[in-house]
C-alpha positions as CSV (number, residue, x, y, z in Angstrom):
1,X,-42.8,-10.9,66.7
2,X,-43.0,-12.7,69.9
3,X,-39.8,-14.4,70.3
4,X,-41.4,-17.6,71.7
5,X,-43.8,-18.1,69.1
6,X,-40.9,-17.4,66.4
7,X,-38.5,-20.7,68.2
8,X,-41.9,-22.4,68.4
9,X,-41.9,-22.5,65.0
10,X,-38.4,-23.2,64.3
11,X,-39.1,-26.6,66.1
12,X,-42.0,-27.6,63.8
13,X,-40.0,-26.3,61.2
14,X,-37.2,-28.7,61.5
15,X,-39.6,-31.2,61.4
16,X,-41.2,-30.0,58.2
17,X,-37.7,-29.3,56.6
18,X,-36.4,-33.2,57.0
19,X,-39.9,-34.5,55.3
20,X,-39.2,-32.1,52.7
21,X,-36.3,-32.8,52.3
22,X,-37.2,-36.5,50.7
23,X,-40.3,-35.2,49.1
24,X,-37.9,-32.8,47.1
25,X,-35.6,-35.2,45.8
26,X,-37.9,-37.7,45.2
27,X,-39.3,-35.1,42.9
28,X,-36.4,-34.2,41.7
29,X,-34.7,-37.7,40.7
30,X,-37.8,-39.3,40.1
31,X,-40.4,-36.6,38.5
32,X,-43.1,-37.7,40.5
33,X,-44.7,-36.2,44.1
34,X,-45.0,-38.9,46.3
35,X,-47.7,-38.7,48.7
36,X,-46.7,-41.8,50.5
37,X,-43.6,-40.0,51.8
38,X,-46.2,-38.7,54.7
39,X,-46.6,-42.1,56.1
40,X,-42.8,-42.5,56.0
41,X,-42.9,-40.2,59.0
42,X,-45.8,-42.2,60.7
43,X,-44.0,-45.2,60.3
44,X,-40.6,-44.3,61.2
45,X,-42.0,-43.1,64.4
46,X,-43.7,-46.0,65.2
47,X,-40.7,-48.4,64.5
48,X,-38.7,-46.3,66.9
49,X,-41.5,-46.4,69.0
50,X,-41.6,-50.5,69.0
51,X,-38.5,-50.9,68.8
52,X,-37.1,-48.6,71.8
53,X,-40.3,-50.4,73.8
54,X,-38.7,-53.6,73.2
55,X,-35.2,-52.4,74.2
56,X,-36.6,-50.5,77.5
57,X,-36.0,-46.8,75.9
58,X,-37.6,-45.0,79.4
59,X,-35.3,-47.3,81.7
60,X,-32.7,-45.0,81.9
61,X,-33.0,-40.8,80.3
62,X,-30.0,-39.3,79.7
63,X,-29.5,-36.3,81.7
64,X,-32.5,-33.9,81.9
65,X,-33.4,-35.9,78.5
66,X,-36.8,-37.9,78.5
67,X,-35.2,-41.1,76.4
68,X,-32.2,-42.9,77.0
69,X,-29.7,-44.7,74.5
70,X,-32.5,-47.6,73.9
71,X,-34.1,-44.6,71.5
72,X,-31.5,-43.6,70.2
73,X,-30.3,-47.4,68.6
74,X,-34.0,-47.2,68.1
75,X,-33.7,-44.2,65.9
76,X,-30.8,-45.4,64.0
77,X,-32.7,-48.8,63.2
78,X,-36.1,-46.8,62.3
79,X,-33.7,-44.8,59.9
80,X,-32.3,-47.6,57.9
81,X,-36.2,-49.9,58.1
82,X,-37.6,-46.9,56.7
83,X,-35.6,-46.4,53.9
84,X,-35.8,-49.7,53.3
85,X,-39.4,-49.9,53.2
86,X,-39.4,-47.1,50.7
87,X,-36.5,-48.7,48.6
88,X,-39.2,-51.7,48.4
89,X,-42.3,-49.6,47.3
90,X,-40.2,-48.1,44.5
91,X,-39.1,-51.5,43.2
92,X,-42.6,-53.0,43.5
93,X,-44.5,-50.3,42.6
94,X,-43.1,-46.9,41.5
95,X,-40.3,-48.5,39.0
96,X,-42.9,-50.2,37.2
97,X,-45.5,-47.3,36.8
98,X,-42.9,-44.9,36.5
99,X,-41.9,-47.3,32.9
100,X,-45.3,-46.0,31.3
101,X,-43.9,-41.9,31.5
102,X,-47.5,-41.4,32.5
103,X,-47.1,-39.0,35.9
104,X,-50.4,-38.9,36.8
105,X,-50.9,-43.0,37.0
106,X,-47.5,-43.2,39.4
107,X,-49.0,-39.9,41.9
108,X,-52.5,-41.7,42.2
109,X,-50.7,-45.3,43.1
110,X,-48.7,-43.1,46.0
111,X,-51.5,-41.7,47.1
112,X,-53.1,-45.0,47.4
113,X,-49.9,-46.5,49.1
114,X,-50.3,-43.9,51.6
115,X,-53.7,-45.2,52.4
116,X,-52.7,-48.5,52.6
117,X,-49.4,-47.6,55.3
118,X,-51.6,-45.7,57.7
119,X,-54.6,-48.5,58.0
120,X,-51.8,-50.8,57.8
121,X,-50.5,-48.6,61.2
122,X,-54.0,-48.9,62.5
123,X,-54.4,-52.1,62.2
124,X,-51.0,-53.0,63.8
125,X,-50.9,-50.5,66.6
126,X,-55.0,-49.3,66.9
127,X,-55.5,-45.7,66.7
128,X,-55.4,-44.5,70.3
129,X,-51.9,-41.9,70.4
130,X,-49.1,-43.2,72.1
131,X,-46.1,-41.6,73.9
132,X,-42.3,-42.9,73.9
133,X,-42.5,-41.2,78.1
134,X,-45.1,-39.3,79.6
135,X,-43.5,-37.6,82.3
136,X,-43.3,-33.9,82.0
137,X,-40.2,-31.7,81.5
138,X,-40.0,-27.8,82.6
139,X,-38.8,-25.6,80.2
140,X,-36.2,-23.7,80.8
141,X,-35.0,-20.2,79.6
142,X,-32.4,-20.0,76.9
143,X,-32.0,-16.6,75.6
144,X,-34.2,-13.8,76.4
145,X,-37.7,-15.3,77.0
146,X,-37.8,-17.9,74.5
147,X,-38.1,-21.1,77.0
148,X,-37.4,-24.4,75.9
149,X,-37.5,-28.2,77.4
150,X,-34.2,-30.4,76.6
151,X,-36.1,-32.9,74.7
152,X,-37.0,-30.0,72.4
153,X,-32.9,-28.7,72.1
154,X,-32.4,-32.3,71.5
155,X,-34.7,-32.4,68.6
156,X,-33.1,-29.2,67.0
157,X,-29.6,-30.8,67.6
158,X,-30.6,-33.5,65.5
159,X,-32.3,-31.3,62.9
160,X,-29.1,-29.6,62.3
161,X,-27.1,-32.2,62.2
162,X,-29.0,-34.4,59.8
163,X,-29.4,-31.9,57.7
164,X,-25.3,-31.3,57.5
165,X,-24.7,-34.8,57.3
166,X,-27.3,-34.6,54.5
167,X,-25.4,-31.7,52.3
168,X,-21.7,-33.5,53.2
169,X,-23.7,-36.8,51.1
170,X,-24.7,-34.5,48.2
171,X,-21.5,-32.5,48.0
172,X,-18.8,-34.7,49.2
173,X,-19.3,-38.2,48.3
174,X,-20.0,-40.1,44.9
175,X,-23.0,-41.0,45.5
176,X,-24.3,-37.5,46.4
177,X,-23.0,-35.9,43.2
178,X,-24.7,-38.5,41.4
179,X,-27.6,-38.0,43.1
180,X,-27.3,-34.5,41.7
181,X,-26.6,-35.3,37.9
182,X,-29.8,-37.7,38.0
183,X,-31.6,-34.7,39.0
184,X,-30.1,-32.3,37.0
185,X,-30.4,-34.2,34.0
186,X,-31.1,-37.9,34.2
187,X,-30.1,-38.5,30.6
188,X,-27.3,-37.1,30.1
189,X,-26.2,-38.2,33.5
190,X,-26.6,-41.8,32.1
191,X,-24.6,-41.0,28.8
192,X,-22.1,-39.7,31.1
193,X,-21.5,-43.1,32.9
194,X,-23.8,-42.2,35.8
195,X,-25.6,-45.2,37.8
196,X,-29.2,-43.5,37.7
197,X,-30.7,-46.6,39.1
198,X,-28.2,-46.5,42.5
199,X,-29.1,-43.0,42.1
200,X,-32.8,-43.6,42.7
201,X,-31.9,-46.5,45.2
202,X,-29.8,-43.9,47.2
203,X,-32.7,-41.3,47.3
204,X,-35.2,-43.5,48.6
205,X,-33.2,-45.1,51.6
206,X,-32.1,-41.6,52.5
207,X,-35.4,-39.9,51.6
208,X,-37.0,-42.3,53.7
209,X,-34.7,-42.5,56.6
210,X,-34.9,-38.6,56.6
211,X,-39.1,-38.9,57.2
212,X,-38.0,-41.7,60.0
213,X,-35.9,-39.1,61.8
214,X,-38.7,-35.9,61.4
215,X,-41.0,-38.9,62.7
216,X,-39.1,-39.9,65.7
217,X,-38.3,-36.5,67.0
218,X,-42.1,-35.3,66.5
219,X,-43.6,-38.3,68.5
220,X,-41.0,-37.3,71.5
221,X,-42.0,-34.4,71.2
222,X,-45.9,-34.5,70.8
223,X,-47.1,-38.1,70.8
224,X,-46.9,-40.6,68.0
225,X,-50.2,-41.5,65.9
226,X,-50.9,-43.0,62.5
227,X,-52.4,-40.0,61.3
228,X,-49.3,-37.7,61.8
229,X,-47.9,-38.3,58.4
230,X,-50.7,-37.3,56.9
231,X,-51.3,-33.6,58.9
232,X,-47.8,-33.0,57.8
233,X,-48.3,-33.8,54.0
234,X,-49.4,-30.2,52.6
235,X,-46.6,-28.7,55.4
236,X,-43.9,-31.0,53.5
237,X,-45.5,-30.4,50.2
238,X,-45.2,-26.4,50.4
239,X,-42.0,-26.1,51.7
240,X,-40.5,-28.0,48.6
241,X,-42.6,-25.8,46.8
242,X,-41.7,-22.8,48.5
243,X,-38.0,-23.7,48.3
244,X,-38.0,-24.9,45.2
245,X,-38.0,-28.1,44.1
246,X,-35.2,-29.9,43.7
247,X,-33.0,-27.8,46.2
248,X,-32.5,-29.4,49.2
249,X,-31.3,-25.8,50.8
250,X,-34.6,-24.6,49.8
251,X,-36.2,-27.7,51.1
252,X,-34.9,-26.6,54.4
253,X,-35.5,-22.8,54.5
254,X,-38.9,-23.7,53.2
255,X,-39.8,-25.8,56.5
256,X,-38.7,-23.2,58.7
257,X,-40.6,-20.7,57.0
258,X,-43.7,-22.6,56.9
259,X,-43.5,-23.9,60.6
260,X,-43.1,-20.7,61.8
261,X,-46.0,-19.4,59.8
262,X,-47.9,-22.3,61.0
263,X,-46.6,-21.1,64.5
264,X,-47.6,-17.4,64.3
265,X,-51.2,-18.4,62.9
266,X,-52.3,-20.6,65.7
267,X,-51.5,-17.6,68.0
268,X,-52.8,-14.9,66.1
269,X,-56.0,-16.3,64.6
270,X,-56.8,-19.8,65.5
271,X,-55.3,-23.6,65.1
272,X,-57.8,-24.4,62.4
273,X,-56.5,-21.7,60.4
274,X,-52.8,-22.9,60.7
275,X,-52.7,-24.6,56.9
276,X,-54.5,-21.7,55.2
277,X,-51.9,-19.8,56.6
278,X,-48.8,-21.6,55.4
279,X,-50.5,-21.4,51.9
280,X,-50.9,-18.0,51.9
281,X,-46.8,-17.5,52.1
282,X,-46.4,-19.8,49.8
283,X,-48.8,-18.1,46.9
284,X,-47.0,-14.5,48.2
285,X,-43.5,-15.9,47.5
286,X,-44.8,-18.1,44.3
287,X,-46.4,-15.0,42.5
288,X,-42.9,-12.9,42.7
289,X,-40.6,-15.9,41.9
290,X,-42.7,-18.9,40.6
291,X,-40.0,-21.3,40.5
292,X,-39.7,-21.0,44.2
293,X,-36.8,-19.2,46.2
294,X,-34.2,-21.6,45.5
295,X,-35.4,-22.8,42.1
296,X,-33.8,-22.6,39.0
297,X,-35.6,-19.2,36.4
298,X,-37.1,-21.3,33.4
C-alpha cells in the first residue's frame, strides 16, 4: 500500500469520523438518521469562515500554519452556533415529529431541512467556493515518504483531540453517562431518574459542534462550499454503519476506514468511483458481522 495514499486517507478520515460521530448518536439517542447533520458541516464551516473574515483570520498565521488565532476563536464560536442551530431544529421540528413514533415522517423532514440549510447557504454566501487563505504550503516529509503540509498535521491534531475530549464527556462526566443510558435504553434510563430530554439537548449541541469542527478543518484544507455537507453524507452515513451504530469508537474506526478506502480508490481506479468503493467495504464487513464492528450481536 503506498504509504502516502494510506495518511491521505487518514486525513479525510478524521473528517468523516467527527461527522459520524453526531450522525451515530443522534441515531442512537434519538432513533432516527438525520440527514441534515450533512449541512451541519457546511455550515459550521461557513460560520468559521465569516466569522474569522470579520476578525482578520489571515492577518497573522501561526508559525508555518496558514490561519492565525482569529480562526481559531472562529472555530470555537462555529462550535457552539452549530450546536445551537441543531439544538433549535430539534425543538422546532424533530421533537414534535419524533411525538408521532412514526420514523419515516421525522427522516423525510431532515432530509428536507437539509435542503433548506444548503440553499439557505447559497443564498447567503452564492455558490462560487471560497478559501479561509489561498497561499500555498510545501509539504514536508514526516516519516518515510509520507509528506504532509502543517495545516494538514494541524487538522489531525484536532481530530485527535476532539475525539478524546469527546470519549472523556461520555465516560467521565454526568452528562456523558447519561448520554449513554438514553441510548442504551431510554426508558428505563427515565425510570431510573435519568434527564432524557438534557440527554437529547446535550447530543445535539455536541453532535453539532462535532460537524462544525470536521467542517472547519475540511474548508482549510480544501476550500469551503455549500455543497460539502452533502458529498460527505453517504461517507458519514457508512462509517456509523460500518462501526456500528451507536458506538462512538466505531464511529471513529469507521471514518478512517472509509476515508482511506475513498483514498485508495481515487488512485487505483478513478475519483468517480471513490463512493462505490467505500460501499463495497461496508457490504464486505456488513455480510460477516451485520450489526457492524462495534455493534452490539442481536
Amino acid at each position: 500500500m503506498n504509504m502516502q495514499l494510506a495518511f491521505d486517507g487518514v486525513l479525510l478520515g478524521s473528517v468523516i469520523a467527527l461527522g459520524a460521530i453526531g450522525v451515530t448518536l443522534t441515531y442512537s439517542i434519538m432513533r432516527f438518521a438525520n440527514f441534515a447533520h450533512g449541512e451541519f458541516i457546511a455550515w459550521g464551516a461557513y460560520l468559521s469562515y465569516a466569522i474569522a473574515g470579520w476578525w482578520g483570520a489571515t492577518s497573522q498565521p501561526i508559525g508555518e500554519l496558514s490561519f492565525g488565532w482569529a480562526l481559531i476563536a472562529a472555530l470555537l464560536a462555529s462550535f457552539f452556533v452549530t450546536g445551537t442551530l441543531s439544538l433549535v431544529l430539534d425543538r422546532l421540528v424533530f421533537s414534535r415529529l419524533r411525538a408521532s413514533n412514526t420514523r419515516m415522517v421525522v427522516v423525510m423532514a431532515s432530509f428536507g431541512i437539509s435542503l433548506s440549510l444548503r440553499s439557505l447557504l447559497e443564498l447567503l454566501f452564492g455558490a462560487q467556493p471560497q478559501y479561509f487563505s489561498r497561499d500555498l504550503q510545501i509539504a514536508m516529509p514526516i516519516i518515510g515518504d509520507i509528506r504532509a503540509t502543517p495545516d494538514q498535521l494541524a487538522a489531525i491534531a484536532v481530530m485527535i483531540a476532539m475525539v478524546i475530549a469527546v470519549h472523556f464527556i461520555l465516560t467521565r462526566t454526568h452528562i456523558g453517562l447519561s448520554m449513554r443510558a438514553a441510548g442504551e435504553n431510554g426508558g428505563l434510563a427515565r425510570v431510573a431518574g435519568i434527564n432524557t430530554r438534557v440527554a437529547v439537548y446535550a447530543t445535539c449541541l455536541l453532535g453539532g459542534g462535532l460537524a462544525a469542527v470536521a467542517g472547519t478543518m475540511s474548508g482549510v484544507l480544501t476550500q469551503v462550499r455549500p455543497q460539502m455537507g452533502f458529498e460527505l453524507l453517504l461517507s458519514l452515513f457508512s462509517a456509523a454503519i460500518l462501526g456500528g451504530l451507536g458506538s462512538v469508537q466505531g464511529a471513529v474506526l469507521g471514518g478512517l476506514i472509509v476515508g482511506i478506502s475513498e483514498s485508495l480508490a481515487v488512485a487505483w481506479i478513478g475519483g468517480e468511483y471513490r463512493s462505490a468503493a467505500a460501499f463495497i467495504v461496508l457490504i464486505s464487513v456488513l455480510l460477516l458481522r451485520p450489526n457492524g464492528i462495534f455493534g452490539a450481536r442481536a
